[in-house]
KOLGUVEX-676447 format. One record per residue: z, x, y of N, C-alpha, C in turn. Coordinates in steps of 0.001 Angstrom, whole numbers, plus 500000, padded with zeros to 6 digits. Layout:
<recs>
ZXYZXYZXY ...
</recs>
This chain:
<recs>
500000500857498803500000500000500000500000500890501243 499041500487502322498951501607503433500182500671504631 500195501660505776500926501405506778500752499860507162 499507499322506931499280498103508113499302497154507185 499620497545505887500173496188504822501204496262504729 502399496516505139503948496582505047503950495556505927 505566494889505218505640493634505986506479493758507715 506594492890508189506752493305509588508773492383509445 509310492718509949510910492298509640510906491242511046 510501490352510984511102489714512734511975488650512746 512541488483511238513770487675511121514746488271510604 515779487361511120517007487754510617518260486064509642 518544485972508496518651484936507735520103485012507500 520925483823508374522367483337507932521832482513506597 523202482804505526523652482374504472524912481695504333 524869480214504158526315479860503844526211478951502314 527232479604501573527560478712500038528606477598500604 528441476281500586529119475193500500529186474290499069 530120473679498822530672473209497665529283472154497196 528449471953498125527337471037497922525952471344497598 526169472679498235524626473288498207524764474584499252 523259474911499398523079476428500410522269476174502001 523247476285502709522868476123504398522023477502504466 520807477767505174520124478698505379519466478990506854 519185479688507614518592479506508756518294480881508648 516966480714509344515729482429509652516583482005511549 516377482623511732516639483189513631514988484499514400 514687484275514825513324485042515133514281486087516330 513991487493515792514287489182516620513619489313516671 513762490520517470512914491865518216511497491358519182 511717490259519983510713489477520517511498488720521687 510400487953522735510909487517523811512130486499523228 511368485261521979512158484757521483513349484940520646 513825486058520852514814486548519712515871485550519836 516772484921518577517529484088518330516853482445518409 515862482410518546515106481701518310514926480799516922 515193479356516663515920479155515473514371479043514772 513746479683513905512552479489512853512873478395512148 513841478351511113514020477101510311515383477143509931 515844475569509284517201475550508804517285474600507812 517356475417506581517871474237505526518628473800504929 518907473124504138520206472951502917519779472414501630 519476473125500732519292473371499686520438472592498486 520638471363498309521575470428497226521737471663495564 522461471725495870523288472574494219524568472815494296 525099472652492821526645473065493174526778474069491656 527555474672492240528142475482491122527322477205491945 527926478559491307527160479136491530526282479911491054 525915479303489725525024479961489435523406478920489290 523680477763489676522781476748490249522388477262492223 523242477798492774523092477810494044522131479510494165 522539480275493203521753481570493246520399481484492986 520273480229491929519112480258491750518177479641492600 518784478602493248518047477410494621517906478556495755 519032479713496165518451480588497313517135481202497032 517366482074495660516470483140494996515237482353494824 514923481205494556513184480051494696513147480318495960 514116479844497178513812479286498822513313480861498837 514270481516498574513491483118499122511817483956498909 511815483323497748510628483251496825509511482649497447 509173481531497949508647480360498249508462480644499975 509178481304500475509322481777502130508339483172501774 508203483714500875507943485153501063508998485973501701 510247486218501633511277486967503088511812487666502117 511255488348500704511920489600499957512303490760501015 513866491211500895514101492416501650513960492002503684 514137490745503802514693490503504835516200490809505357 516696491113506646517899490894506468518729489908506436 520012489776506115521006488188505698522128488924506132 522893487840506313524602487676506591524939486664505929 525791487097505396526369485453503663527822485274504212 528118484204504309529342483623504598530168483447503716 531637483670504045532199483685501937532849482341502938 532895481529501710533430480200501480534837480515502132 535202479141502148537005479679502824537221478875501530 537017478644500323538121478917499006538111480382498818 537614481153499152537349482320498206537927483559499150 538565483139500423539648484381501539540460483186501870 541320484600502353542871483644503044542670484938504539 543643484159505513543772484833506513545362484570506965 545381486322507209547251486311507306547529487022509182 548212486214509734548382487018510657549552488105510804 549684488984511184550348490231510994550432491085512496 551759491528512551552089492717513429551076493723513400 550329494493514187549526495495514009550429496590513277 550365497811512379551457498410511856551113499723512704 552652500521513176552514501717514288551937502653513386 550426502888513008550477503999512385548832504243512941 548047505293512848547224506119513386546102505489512498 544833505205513549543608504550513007543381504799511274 543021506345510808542882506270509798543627505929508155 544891505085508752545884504977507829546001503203507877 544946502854508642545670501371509495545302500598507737 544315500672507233543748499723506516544503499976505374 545326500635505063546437501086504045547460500762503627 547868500471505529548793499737505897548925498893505987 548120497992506172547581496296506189547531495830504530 547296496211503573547043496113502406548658496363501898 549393497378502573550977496956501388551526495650502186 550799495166504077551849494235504339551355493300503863 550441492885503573550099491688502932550034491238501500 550190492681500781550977492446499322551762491322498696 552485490785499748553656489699499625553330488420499799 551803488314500219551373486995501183550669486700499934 549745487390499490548590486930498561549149486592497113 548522486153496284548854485195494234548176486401493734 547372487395494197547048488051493025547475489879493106 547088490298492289547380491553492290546556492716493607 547850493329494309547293494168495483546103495053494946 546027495673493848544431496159493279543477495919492961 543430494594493743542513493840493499541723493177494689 542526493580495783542515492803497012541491493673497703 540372492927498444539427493687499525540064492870500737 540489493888501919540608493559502995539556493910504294 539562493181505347539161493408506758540296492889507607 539838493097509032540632492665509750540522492128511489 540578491089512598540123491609513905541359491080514341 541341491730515589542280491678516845542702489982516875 543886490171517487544223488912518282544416489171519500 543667487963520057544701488596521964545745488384522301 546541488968522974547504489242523551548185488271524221 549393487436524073549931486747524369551058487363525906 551483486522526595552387486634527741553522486474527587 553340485664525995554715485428525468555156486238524264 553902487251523828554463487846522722553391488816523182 553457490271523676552714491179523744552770492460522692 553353492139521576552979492661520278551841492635520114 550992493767519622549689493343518841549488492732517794 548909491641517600548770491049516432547347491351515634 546757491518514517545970491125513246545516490359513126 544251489426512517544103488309511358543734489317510243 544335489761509268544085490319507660543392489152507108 541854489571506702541168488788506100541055489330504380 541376488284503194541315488781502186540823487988501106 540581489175500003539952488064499160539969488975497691 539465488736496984539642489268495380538250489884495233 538285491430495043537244492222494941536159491426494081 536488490685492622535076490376491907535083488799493026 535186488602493713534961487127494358533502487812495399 534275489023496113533229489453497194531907490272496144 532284490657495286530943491354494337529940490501493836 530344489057494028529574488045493199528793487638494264 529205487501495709527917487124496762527389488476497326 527696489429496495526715490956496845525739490761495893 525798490247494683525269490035493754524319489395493764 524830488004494147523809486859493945522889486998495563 523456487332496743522435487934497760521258489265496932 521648489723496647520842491138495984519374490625494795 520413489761494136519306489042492986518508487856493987 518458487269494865517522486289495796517022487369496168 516951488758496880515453489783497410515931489691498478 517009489203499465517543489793500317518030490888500647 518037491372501872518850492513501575520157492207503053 521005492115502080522487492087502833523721493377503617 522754491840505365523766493366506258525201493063506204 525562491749505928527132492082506249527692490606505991 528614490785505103529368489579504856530474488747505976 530629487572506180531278487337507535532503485607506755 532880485611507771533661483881507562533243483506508382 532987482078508303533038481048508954533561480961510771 535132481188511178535359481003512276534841481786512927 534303483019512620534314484511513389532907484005514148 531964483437513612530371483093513568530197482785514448 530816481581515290530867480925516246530514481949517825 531121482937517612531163484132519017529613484882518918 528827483937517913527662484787518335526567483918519043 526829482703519074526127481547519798526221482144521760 524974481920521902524527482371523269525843481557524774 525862480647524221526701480136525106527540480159525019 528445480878524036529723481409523887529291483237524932 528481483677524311528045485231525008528228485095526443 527496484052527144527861484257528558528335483192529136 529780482959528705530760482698529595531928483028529634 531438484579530448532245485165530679532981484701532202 534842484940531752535150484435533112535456482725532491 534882482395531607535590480730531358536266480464529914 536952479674530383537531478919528487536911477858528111 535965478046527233535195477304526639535534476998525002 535557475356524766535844475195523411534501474689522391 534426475167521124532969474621520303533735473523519338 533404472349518815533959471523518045532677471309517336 533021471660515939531769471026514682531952470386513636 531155469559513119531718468876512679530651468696511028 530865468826509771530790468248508771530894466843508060 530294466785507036530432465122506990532400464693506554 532866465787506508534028465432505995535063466178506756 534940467105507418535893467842508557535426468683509324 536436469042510234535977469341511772536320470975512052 535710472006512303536608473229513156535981473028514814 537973473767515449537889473696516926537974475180516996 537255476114517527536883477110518678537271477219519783 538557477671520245538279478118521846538598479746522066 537683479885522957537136481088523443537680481337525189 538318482465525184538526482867526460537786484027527097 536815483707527902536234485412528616535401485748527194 534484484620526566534037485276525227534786485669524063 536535485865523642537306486122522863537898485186522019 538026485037520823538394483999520217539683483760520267 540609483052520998541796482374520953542233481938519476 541713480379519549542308479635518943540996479061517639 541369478906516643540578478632515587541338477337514498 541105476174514194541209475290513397540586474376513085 540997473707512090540192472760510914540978472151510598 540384470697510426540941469212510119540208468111509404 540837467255508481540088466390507897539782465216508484 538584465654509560537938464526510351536707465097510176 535620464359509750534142464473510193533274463304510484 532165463632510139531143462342510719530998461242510160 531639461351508556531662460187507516532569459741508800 533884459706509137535195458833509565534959458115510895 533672458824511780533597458710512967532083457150512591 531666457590511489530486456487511447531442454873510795 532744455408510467533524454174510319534138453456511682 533899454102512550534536453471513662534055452268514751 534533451396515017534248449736515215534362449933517207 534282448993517755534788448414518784536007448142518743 536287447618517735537430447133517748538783447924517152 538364449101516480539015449805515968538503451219516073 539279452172516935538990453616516963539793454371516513 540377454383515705541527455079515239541273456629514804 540165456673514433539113457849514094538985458634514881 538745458125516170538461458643517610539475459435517883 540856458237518356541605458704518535542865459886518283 542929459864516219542740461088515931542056462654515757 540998462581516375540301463661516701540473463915517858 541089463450518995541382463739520252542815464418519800 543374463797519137545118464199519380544652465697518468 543493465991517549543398467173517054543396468483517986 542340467911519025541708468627519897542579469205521238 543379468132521594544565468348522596545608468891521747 545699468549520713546992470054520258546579470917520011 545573471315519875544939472429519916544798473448521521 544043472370522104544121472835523408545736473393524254 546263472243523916548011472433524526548607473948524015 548034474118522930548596475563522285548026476064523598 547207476301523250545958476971523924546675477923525633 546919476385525809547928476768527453548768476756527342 549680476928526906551085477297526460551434478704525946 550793479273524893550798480345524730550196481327525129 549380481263525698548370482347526322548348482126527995 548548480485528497548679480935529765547838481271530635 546767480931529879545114481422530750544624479648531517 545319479114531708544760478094532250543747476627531095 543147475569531551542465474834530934541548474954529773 541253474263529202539759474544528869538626473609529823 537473474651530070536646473945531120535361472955530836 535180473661529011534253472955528574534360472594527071 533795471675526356533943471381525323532023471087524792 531510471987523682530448471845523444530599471248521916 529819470607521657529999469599520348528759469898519613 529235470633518169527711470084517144527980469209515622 527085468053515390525626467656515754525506466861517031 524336466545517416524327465495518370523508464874517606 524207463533517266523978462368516269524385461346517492 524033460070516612524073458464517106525951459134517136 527127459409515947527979458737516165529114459967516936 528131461121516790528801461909517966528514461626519504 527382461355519822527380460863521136528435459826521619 528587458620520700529468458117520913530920458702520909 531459459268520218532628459996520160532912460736521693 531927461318522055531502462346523630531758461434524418 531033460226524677531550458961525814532953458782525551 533320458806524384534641458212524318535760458794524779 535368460494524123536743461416524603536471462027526126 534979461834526557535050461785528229535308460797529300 536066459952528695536832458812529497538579459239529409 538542459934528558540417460500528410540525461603528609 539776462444529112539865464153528820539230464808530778 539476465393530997539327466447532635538140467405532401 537743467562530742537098468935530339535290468179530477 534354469107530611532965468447530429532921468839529009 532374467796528618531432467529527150529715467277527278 529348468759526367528059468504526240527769468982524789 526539469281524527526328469055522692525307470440522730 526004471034521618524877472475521538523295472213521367 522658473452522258521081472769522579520560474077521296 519255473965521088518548475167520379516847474726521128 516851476369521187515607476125521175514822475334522613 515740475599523778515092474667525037514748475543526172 513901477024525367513203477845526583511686476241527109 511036476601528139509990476459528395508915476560527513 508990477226526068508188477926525623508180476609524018 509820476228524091509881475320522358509765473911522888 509646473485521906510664471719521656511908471687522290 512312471087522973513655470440523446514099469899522656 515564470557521795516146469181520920516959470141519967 517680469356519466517984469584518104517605469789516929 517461470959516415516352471017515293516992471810514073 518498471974514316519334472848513230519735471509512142 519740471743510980519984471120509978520930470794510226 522320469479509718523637469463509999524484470115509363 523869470744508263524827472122507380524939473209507772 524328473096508662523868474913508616524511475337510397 525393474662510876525830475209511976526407476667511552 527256476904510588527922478150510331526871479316510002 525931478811509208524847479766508784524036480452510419 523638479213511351522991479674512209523939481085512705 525323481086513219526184481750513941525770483006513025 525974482489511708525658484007511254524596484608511377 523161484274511470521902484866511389521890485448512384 522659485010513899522733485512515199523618486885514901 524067487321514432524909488277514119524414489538514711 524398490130515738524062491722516453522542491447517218 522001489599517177520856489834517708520816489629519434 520303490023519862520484489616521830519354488391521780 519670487931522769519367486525523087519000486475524554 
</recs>
């Protein structure tokens, strides 16, 4: 094969395994459009060796052998511990993190793969804090695996909350507290971000199934997803002390999230608007991300500029 038949790399492909099937999204680099959403699917399989095989066809069927990916590990498959930073010198830190969390985790410390990122700094507690992210070495070998056997080639494994800080409108707003709320057919994570930094991170059993149950006459649905969102927020200013949140961006924008948006912008000070893709001059205006694949997109964005 000569020089001008090699393939040209101008995507970059989030991976997420969900209990249902495989969220996928290409993102278009190294171009005006970079982060640019190409496509987003979700692929129905469960189990995983039904889901290796539904990526490894989609991969097949795309032509994108030896593209790059970012695979999301499930949140059955890590725990996250927060922890004192330990006083000891960079090259000892990850050593150290691994005997303190010895005590936290069900399985054996020789077994445990760790990472780890910062927390910010509280006014009320200026200790450094950790999130120790962990998980069971053959758990993380099995999505090196099953990425490797689909013809990907895998830059970097990620979770779920972290993903969120790579969305463009998290990147520049800098200088504000901005919150992301997403939502699944069966539960919700809240995002808030200070100056671009991740604050606050949680998940609740509210999604779009509970919100498409909701009446005129009965919002109860509603109304628990607000009281989610304001205790969340209330942390938010209470412990850190940085003031409001100024914005609240919502994904999907569906029939029964719009409604939800009218609803909690009649009780709330914060603006509500709904994540856009794709609305240079140049695309479609609209929504065009699958409703699975919000986590996958965050990941495909992973180191690309926008």
């Amino acid at each position: 094969m000569g020089l001008f038949a090699q393939k040209k790399i101008n995507r970059q492909i989030g991976v997420e395994f969900l209990p249902s099937g495989v969220a996928i999204v290409q993102v278009q680099v190294g171009e005006k459009k970079s982060g640019r959403v190409v496509s987003s699917d979700f692929l129905p399989a469960v189990g995983q060796d039904a889901q290796g095989l539904a990526l490894q066809k989609w991969v097949e069927s795309n032509n994108l052998q030896k593209y790059n990916c970012v695979c999301l590990i499930s949140a059955d498959d890590f725990s996250i511990h927060q922890v004192e930073k330990p006083k000891v010198e960079d090259p000892e830190l990850m050593q150290a993190l691994t005997w303190r969390v010895k005590d936290l985790i069900a399985y054996d410390v020789g077994s445990v793969v760790i990472d780890y990122y910062p927390m910010p700094v509280s006014n009320k507690n200026n200790t450094p804090q950790l999130s120790v992210v962990t998980a069971q070495d053959w758990t993380v070998a099995a999505y090196i695996e099953c990425i490797k056997s689909s013809g990907l080639k895998l830059l970097a494994i990620d979770i779920p909350r972290l993903v969120g800080a790579n969305l463009k409108e998290v990147r520049q707003a800098k200088g504000q507290t901005l919150a992301v709320l997403s939502l699944t057919e069966t539960s919700g994570f809240l995002n808030i971000y200070h100056d671009t930094d991740l604050y606050v991170s949680r998940d609740f059993k509210i999604g779009t199934n509970q919100l498409a149950q909701v009446t005129a006459d009965d919002e109860w649905h509603y109304d628990s997803l607000l009281l989610e969102i304001q205790r969340s927020m209330d942390y938010f200013e209470s412990y850190y002390g940085l003031g409001p949140v100024s914005k609240l961006l919502v994904f999907p924008e569906v029939p029964d999230t719009q409604k939800l948006a009218i609803y909690l912008q009649k009780l709330t000070n914060f603006d509500i608007n709904f994540i856009a893709f794709n609305t240079s001059e140049f695309d479609d205006v609209g929504d065009i991300l699958e409703s699975h694949c919000f986590h996958a997109y965050g990941a495909a964005l992973r180191g690309i500029k926008q």
